[in-house]
MARMARFI-361201 format. One record per atom (N, C-alpha, C): residue in one letter; x, y, z. Coordinates in steps of 0.2 Angstrom, whole numbers, plus 5000, padded with zeros to 4 digits. Example, Ala and Ser with C-alpha at 12.3 -4.5 7.8 and 13.67 -1.06 7.14 Angstrom:
a506649725039a506249785039a506649845039s506449895035s506849955036s506450005039
END
This chain:
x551550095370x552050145369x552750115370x553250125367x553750095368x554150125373x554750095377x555050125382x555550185380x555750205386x556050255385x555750335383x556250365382x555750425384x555550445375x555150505378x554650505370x555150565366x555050535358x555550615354x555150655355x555250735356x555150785354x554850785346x554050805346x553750805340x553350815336x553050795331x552050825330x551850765331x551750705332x551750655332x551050655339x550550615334x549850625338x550150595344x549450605347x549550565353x548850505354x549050425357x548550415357x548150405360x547450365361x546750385364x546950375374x547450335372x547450305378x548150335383x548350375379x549050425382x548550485382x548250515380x547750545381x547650575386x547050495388x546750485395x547250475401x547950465402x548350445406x548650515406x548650575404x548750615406x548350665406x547650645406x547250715407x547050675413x546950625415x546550595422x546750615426x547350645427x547650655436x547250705436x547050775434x546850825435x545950805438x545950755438x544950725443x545250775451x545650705453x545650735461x546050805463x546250815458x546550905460x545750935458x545450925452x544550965453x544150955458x544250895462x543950875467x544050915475x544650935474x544750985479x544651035478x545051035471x545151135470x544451165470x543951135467x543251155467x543051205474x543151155479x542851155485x543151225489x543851205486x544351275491x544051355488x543751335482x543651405480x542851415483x542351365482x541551395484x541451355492x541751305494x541551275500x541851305506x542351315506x542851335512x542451395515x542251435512x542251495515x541551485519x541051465515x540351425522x540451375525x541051315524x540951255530x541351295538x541951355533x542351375538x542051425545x541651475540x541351525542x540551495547x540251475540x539651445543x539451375547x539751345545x539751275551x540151265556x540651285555x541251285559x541351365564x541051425561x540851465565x541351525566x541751515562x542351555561x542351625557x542551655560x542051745559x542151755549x541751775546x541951775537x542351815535x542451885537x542851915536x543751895536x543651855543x544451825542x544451785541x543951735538x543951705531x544251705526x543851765525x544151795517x545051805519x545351835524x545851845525x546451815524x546051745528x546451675528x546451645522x546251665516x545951635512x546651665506x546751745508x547051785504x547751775505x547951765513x548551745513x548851675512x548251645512x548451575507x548651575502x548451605496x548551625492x549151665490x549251685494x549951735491x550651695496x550351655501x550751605504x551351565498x551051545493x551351505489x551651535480x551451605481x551451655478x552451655472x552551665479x553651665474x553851615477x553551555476x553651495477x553451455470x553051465468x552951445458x553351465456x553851515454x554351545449x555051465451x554951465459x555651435463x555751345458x554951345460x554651255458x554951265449x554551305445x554551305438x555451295438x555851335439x556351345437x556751285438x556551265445x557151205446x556751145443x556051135441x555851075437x556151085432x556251155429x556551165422x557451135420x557751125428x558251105428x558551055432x557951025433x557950985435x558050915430x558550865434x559050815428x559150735433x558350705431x558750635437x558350595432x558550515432x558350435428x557550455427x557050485431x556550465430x556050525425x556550595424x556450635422x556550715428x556050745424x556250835425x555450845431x555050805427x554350835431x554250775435x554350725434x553950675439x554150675447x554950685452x554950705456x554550745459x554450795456x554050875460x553150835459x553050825455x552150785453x552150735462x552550705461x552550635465x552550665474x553050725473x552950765479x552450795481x552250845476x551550875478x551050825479x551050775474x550450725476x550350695485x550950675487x551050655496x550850695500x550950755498x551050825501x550150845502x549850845495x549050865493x548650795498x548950725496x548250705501x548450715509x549050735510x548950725518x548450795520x548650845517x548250925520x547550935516x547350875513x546750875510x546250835516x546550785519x546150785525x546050825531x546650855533x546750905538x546350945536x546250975531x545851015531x544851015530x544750975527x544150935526x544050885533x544350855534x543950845540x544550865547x544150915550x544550925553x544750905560x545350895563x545450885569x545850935574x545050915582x545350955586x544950995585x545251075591x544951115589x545051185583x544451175578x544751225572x544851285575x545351345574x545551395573x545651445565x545651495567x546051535562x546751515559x547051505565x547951465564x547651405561x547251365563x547051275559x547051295553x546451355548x546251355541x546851385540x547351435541x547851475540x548251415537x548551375541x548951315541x548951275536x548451245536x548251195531x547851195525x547651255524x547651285519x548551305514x548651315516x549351335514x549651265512x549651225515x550151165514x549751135508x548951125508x548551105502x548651155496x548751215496x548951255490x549851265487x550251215491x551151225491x550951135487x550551095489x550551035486x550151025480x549451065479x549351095472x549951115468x550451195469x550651185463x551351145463x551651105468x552051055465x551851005461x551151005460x550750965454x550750985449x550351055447x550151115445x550651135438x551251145442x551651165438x552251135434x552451065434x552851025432x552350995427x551850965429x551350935426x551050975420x550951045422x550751085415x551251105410x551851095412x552551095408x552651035402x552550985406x552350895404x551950905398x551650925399x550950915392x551150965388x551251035390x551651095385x552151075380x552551005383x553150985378x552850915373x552450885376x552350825373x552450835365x552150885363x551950885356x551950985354x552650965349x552751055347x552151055341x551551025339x551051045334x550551095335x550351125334x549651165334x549351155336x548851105334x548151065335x548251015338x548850985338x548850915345x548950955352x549151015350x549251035359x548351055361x547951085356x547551075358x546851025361x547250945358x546850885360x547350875368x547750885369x548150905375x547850915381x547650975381x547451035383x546651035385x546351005379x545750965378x545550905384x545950865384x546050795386x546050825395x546350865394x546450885404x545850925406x545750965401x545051015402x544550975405x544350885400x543750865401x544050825408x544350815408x544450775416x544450795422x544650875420x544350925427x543850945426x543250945419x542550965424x542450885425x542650835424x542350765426x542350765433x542950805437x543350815442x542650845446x542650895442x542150965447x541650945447x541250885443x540550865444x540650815449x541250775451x541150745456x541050765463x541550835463x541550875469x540950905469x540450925464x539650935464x539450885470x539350815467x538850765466x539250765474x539750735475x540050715483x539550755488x539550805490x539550855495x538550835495x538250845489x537550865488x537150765491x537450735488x537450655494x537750645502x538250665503x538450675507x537850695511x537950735511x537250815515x536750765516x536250755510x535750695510x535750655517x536250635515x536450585521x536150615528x536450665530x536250685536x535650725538x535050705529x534350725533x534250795529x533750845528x533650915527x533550915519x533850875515x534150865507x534650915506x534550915497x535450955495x535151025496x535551055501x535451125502x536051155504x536151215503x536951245503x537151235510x536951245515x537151215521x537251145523x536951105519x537351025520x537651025515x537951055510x538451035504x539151065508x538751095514x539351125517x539751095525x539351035524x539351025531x539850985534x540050925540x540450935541x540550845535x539950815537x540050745532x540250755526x539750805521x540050815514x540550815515x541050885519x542050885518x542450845519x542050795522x542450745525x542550695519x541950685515x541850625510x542250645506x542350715505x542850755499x543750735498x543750755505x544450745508x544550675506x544050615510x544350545509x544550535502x544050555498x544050535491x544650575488x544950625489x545550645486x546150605487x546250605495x546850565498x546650505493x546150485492x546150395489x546350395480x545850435478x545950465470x546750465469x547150525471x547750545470x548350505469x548550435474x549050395473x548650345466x548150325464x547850295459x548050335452x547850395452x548050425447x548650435443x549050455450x549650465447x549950405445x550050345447x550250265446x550150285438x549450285436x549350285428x549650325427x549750395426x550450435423x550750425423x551150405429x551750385431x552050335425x551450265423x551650215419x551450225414x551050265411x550950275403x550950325398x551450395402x551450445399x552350465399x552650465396x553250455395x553550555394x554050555397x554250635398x554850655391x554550695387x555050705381x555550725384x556050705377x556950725380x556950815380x557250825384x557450895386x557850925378x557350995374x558151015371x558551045371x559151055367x559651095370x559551155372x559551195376x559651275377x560151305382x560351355382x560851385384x560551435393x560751395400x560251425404x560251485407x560051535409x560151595408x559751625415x560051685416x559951715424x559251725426x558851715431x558251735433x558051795432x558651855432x558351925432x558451925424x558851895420x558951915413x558251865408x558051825414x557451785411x556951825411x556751855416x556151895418x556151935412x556751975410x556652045408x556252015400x556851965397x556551925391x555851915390x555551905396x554851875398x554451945396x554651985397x554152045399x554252085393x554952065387x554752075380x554452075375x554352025378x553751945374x552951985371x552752005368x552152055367x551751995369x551551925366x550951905369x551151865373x551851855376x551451855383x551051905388x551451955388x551252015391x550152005389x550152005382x549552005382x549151945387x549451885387x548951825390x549051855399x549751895400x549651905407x549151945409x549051985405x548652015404x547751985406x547551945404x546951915403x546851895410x547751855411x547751805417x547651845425x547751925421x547551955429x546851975430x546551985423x545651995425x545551945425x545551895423x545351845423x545251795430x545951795433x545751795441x545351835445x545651885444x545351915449x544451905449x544151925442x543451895440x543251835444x543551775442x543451715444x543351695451x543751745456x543851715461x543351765465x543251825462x542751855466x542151805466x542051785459x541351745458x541151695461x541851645460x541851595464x541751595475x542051645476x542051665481x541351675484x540851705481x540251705484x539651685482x539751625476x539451595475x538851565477x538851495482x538451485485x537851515491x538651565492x538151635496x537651685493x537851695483x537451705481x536651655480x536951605478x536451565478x535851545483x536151555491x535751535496x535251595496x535551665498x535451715501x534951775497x535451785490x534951835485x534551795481x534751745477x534451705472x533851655476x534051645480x533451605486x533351535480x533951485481x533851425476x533751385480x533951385487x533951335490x534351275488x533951225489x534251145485x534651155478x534151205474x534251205467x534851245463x535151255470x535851285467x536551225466x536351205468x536851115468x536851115460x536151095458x535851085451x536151125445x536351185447x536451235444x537151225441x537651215448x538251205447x538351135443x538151085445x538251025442x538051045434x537451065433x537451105427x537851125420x538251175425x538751225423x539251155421x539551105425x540151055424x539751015419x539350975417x538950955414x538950955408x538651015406x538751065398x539551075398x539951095403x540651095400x541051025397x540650955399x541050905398x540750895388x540250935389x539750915381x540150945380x540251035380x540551075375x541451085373x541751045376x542451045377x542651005368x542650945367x542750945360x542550995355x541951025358x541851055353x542351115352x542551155357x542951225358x543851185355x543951125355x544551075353x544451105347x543851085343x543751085335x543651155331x543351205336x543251275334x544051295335x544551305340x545051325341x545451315335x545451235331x546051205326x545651275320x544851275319x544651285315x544751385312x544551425319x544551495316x545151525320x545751475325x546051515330x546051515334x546351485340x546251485348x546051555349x546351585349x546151675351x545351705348x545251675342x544651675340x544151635344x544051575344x544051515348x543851555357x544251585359x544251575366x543651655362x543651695361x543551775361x542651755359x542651705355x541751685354x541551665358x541651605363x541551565368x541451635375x541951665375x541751715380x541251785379x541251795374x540651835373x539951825374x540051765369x539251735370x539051705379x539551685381x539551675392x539351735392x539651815391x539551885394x539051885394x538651875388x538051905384x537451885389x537451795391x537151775394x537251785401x537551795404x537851805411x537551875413x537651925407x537251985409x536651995412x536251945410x535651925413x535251935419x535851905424x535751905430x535551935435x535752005435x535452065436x534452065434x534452055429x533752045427x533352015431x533651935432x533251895434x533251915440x533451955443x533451915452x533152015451x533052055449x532852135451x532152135447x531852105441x531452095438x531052035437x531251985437x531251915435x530751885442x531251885447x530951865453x530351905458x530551965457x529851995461x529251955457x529151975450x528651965447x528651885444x528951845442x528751795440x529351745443x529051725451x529751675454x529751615451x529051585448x529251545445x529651515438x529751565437x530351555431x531051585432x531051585440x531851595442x532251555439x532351495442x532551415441x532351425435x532251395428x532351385421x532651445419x532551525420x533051565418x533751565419x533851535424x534551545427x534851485424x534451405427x534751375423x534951365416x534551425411x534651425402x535151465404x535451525409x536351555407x536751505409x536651475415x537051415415x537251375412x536851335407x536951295403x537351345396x537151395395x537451425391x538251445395x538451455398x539051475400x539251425401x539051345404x539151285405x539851285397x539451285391x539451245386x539951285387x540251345385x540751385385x541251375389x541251355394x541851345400x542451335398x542451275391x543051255393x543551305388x543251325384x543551365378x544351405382x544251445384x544851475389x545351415391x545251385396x545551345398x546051275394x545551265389x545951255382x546251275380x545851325376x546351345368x546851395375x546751425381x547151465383x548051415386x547851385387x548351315390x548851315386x548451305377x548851295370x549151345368x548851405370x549151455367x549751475372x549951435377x550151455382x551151415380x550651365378x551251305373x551651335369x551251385363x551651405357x551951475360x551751515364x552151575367x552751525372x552651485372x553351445376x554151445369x553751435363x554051435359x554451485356x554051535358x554451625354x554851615360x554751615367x555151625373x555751585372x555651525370x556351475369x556851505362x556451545357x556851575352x557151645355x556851695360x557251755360x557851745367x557551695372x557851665377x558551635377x558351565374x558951515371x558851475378x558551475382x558351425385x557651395385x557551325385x556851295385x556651295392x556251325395x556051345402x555251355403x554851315400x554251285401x553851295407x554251265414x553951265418x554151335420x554651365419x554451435424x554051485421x553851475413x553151525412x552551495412x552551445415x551851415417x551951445424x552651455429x552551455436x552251515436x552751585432x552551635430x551851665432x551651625428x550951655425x550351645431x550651575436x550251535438x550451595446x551051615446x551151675452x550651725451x550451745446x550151815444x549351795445x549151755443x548651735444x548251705452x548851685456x548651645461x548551725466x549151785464x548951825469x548451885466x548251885462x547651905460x546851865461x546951795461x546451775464x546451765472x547051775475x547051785484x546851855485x547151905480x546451975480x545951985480x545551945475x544751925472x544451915479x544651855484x544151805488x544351865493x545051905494x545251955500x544852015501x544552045492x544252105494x543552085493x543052035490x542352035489x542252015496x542651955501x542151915508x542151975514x542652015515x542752055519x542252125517x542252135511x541952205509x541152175509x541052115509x540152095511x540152095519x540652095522x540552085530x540652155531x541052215527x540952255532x540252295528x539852285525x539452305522x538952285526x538952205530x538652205535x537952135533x538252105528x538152045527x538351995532x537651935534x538051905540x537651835536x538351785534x538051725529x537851675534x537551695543x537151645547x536551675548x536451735545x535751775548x535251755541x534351745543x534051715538x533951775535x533951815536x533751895530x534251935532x534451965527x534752025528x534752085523x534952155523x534852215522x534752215513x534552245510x534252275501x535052285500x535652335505x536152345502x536552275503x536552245506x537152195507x536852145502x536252125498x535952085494x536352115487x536252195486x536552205480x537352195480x537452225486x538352195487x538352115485x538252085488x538452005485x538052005477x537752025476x537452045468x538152035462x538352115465x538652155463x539252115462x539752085468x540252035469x540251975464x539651945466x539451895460x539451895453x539151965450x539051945443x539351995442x539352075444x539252135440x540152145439x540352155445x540952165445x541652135442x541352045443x541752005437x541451995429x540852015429x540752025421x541052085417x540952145422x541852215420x542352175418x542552155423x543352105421x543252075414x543052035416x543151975408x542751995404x542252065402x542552105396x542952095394x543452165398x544052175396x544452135394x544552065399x544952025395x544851975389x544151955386x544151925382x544351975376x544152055378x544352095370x545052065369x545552075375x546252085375x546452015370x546151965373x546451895369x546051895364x545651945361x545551925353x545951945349x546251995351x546852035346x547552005347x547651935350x548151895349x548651885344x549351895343x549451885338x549751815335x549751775339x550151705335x549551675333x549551685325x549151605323x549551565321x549151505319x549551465316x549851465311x549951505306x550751505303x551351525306x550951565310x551651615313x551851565319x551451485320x551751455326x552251415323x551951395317x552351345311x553151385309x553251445309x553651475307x554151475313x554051475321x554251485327x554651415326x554251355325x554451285326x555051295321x555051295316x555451285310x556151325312x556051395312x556751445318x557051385323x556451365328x557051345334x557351285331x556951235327x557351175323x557951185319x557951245317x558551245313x559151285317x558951325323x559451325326x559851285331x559351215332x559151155336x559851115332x559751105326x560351095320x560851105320x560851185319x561651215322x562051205326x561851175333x562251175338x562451125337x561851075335x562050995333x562750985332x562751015326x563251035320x564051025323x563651105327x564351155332x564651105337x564151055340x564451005345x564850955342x564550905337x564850875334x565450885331x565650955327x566250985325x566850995331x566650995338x567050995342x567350945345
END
């Protein structure tokens, strides 16, 4: 690729700019995995830290770094130095993430409440200085349609590549200390530790490749405009409103799921080892089914695209219930193959959202820079990413604490009929409500692509004008 910075364009991108920008998201899945289903058993259950304030600590983490995305987005967005707009803030959150990725992961001293409070926090302020410059970066590379979803694509497959690592690490690790892969050694203190090393070491390697082979388009003109008068603009926006939409069930689902996860897996579903399997599974099928959700979105419509992909996850997800109330009493030998067939089927699914949703998140940047008149990319990525982060610090706030006070205790080997159905419930029931509701909402989307094609063509000809208007002075 030649130097200097890249035009703003449709101009493909190739196999190897590609790879150079979807790789750095490995070691952000290698941790962020962890922070959502490991923290809460290594902190709780090996570490012995009461669960409830777990979940607590978990939530104020969460909302720790909450109106601190809007601050990051904005000033990336205005941000003006030789090496560009994103790469300072990337370079910093990256220094930031390996140091509190060991603190946390392996930890020193004696752990407290203040210990996860802490460094939790610093590992979540160095996520989105990553997070959100970098999702802004790939937003601009390419105003096409379809090339933002080889984009979007490209980062997809390298976070679940990410997330099978963070699988496979913990489940060797454990090994290592005797017992086999069981949720308790994937929780232990060797696995966190192997996790942590491996991020701090990944993260300076990655970025170096970004850094050298992904070039940041030129900024376009736009006119910049008040925080409060931005917001308001934001909130006129019909599909954004709609994707924020999604982005708050959507959290909130995810995080609940994600949150007692393993405690599902240990406790109600009795999988033992074979919950490792499952997950690994689920990342797996995501790396097979991602081109495919690239080539269905170009074909029937991201909105369509994402709205198939999740229906058919619901359908199979619903499942669940079954297996473990009727499935398990009478035929436990077909737990494990049942569960593994929803798995793989919601595997193959995954990445559809996070794709075409990413893209779709490109071309509403575009109506925003037409009713706007400023180009501000990173603040509705920060935006979005606010809304969602404090919905997800809700998710892991109200399921951990509402199974503790229900009287679920994730060190005891049996526990009560009601607190089985509460982590049930928490696990599948309550977040398959949620993302109903939100795959309805994102299928009644309204930007296809002509109407993206006609968005492009508007800001280029006012992109013109000004040309015009400058050179005439």
């Amino acid at each position: 690729m030649r130097n200097g910075q890249r035009k703003r364009g449709t101009l493909k991108l190739g196999k190897w700019e590609l790879f150079a920008y979807g790789q750095l998201v490995v070691p952000m899945a290698v941790i962020g995995l962890p922070l959502a289903i490991y923290i809460p058993p290594f902190y709780s259950g090996t570490l012995g830290l009461d669960l409830g304030a777990v979940g607590f600590i978990l939530m104020l983490a969460r909302l720790s770094d909450v109106f601190v995305d809007p601050f990051i987005g904005r000033m990336s967005d205005r941000t003006h130095t030789r090496w560009g707009r994103r790469r300072p803030w990337v370079i910093g959150g990256v220094i930031i993430m390996m140091i509190s990725s060991i603190m946390l992961f392996v930890p020193q001293g004696q752990v407290t409440n203040l210990y996860l409070l802490l460094w939790i926090c610093a590992i979540y302020l160095g996520y989105t200085l990553i997070e959100i410059p970098y999702g802004a970066w790939g937003a601009e590379i390419s105003d096409d349609y379809h090339e933002r979803n080889r984009i979007t694509g490209s980062r997809q497959i390298f976070l679940l590549i990410g997330l099978l690592i963070a699988i496979t690490v913990p489940i060797v690790a454990g090994q290592g200390g005797g017992g086999g892969a069981t949720p308790e050694s994937a929780a232990s203190r060797g696995a966190m530790a192997a996790l942590g090393w491996l991020t701090a070491g990944l993260l300076p390697v990655c970025l170096i490749i970004l850094l050298r082979s992904v070039r940041e388009p030129a900024k376009g003109h736009s006119t910049p405009i008040s925080l409060v008068s931005g917001v308001r603009v934001a909130m006129r926006n019909g599909p954004l409103r709609m994707i924020l939409a999604t982005v708050i069930l959507g959290a909130l689902a995810s995080s609940i799921n994600a949150g007692v996860a393993v405690l599902f897996f240990e406790h109600v579903a009795d999988m033992g080892r074979s919950s490792s399997v499952l997950i690994f599974a689920l990342f797996a099928a995501g790396v097979v089914g991602s081109p495919f959700w690239v080539s269905i979105g170009g074909r029937i419509g991201k909105h369509k695209g994402i709205g198939v992909a999740g229906f058919a996850s619901l359908a199979a997800f619903a499942l669940v219930p079954v297996i473990i109330y009727w499935v398990k009493p009478n035929f436990p030998e077909a737990v494990f193959p049942a569960m593994l067939t929803i798995t793989l089927i919601q595997g193959f699914t995954i990445g559809a959202a996070p794709i075409l949703g990413q893209s779709i998140l490109a071309d509403v940047v575009d109506l925003d820079t037409l009713k706007s008149g400023e180009q501000r990319t990173a603040f509705l990525f920060a935006f979005l990413a606010m809304v969602r982060k404090f919905f997800e610090a809700a998710g892991v706030g109200i399921a951990l604490p509402v199974l503790s006070w229900i009287g679920f205790d994730p060190q005891a080997r049996t526990n009560s009929a009601a607190a089985h159905f509460a982590l049930t419930a928490m696990y599948c029931l309550v977040p398959l409500a949620l993302w109903i509701v939100s795959t309805t909402i994102i299928w009644n989307y309204p930007i296809t692509h002509e109407r993206q094609v006609r968005l492009r063509a508007a800001l280029d000809r006012r992109t013109e004008r000004r040309a015009r208007t400058r050179a005439a002075d």
